[in-house]
KOLRO-626032 format. One record per residue: x, y, z of N, C-alpha, C in turn. Coordinates in pm, 1 decimal, decimal comma, padded with zeros to 6 digits. Layout:
// KOLRO-626032
npx  npy  npz  capx  capy  capz  cpx  cpy  cpz
X  Y  Z  X  Y  Z  X  Y  Z
...
***
This chain:
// KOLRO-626032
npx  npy  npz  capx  capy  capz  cpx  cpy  cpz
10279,1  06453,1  04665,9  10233,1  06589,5  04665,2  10332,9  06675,1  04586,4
10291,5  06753,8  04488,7  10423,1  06851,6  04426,4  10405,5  06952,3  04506,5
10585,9  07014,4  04411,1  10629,1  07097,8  04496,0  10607,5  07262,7  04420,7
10516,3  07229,0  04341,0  10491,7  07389,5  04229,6  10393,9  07351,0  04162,7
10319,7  07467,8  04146,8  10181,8  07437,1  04059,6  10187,2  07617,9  03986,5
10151,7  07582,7  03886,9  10084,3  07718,6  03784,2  09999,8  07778,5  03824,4
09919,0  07859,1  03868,7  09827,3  07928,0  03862,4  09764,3  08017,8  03794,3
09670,4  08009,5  03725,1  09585,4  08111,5  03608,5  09481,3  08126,2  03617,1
09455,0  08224,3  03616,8  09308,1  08296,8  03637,4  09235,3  08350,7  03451,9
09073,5  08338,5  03454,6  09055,0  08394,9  03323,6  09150,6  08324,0  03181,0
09251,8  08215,4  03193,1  09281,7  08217,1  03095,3  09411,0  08285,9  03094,2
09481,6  08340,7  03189,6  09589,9  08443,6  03206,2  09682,7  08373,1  03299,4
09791,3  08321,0  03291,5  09883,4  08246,4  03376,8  09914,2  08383,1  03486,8
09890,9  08363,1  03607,3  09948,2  08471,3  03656,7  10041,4  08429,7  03751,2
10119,4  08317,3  03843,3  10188,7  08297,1  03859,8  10242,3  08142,7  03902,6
10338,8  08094,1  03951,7  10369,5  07974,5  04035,1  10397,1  07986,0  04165,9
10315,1  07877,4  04243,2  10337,6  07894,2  04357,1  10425,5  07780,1  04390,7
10543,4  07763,0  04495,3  10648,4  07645,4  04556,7  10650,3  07633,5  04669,9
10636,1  07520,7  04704,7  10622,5  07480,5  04847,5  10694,3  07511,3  04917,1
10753,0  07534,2  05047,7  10846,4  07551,9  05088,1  10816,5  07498,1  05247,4
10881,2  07529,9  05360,7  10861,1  07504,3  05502,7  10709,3  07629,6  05539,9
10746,1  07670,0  05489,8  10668,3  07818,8  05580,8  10491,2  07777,5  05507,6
10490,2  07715,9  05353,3  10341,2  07719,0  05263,0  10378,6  07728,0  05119,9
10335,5  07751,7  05026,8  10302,4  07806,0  04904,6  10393,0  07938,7  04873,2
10509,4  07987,9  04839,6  10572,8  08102,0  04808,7  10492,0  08119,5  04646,4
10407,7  08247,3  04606,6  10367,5  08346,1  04524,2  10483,2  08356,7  04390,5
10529,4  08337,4  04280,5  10586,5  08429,6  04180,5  10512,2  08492,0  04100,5
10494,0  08584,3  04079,9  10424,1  08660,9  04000,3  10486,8  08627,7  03819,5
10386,5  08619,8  03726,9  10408,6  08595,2  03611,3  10337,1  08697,9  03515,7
10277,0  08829,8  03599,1  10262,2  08939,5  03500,5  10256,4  09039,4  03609,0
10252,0  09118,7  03550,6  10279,6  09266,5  03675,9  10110,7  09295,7  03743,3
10019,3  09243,9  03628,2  09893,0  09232,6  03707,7  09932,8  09161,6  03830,9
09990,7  09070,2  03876,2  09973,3  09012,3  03996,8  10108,1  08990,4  04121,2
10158,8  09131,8  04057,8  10241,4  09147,8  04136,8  10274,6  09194,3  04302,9
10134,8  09258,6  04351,5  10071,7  09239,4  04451,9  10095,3  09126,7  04572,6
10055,7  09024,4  04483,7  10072,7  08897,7  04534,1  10265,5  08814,5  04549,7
10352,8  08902,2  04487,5  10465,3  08848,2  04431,4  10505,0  08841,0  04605,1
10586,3  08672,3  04629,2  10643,9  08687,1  04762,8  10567,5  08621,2  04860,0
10461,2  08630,4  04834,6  10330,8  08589,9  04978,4  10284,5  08445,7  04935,9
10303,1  08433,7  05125,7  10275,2  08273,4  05179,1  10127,7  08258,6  05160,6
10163,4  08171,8  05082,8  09993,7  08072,7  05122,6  09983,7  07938,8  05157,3
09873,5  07900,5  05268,9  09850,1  07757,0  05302,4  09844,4  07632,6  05178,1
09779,3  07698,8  05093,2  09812,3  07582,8  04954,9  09757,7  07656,1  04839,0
09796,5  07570,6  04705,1  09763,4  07613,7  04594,8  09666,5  07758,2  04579,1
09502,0  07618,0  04581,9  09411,7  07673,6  04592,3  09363,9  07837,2  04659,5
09451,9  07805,6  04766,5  09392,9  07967,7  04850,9  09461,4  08070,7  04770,9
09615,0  08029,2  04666,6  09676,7  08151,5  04590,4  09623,2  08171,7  04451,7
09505,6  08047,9  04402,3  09417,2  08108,9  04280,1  09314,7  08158,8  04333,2
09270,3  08165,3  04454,8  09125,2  08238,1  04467,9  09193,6  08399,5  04536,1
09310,4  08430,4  04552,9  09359,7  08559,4  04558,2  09389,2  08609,1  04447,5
09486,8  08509,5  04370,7  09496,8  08598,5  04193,4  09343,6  08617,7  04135,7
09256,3  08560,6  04141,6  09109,1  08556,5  04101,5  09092,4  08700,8  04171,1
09056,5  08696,3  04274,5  09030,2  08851,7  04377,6  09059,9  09001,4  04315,4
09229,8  08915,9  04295,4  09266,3  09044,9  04228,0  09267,2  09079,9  04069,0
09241,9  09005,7  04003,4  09170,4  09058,1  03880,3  09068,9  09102,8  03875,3
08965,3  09057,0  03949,3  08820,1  09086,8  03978,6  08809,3  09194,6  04013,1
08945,5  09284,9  04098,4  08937,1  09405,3  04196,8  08827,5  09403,7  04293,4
08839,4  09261,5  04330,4  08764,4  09251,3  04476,5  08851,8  09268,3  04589,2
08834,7  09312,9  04691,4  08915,3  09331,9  04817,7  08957,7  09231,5  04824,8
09095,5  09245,9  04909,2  09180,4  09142,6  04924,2  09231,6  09128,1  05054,0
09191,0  09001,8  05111,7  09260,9  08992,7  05288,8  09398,3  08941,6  05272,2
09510,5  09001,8  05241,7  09660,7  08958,8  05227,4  09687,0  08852,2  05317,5
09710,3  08771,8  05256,4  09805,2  08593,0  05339,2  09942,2  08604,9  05400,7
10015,1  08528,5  05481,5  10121,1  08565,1  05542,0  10162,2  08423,5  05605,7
***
């Protein structure tokens, strides 16, 4: 299982997420998705369908 994956939305890298004890730690890789910079997620996947959200400017249920 790795321990970091890219995440990009649209064609737009918006950040890496790293595993850690706690889930998925957020880096933000443009200020569009800086929102997200910091925040736990259960895995990859659940932190591209939030960077997705938030480009979209669909509401967003913040992860923790």
């Amino acid at each position: 299982m790795a321990d970091g994956y890219v995440i990009e939305v649209s064609s737009q890298t918006a950040g890496i997420v790293v595993r850690d004890a706690r889930g998925y730690q957020f880096f933000a890789a443009s200020h569009l998705f800086d929102r997200l910079e910091g925040q736990i997620f259960r895995n990859a996947r659940e932190a591209e369908r939030a960077a997705r959200r938030l480009l979209t400017g669909q509401s967003m249920q913040m992860a923790s």
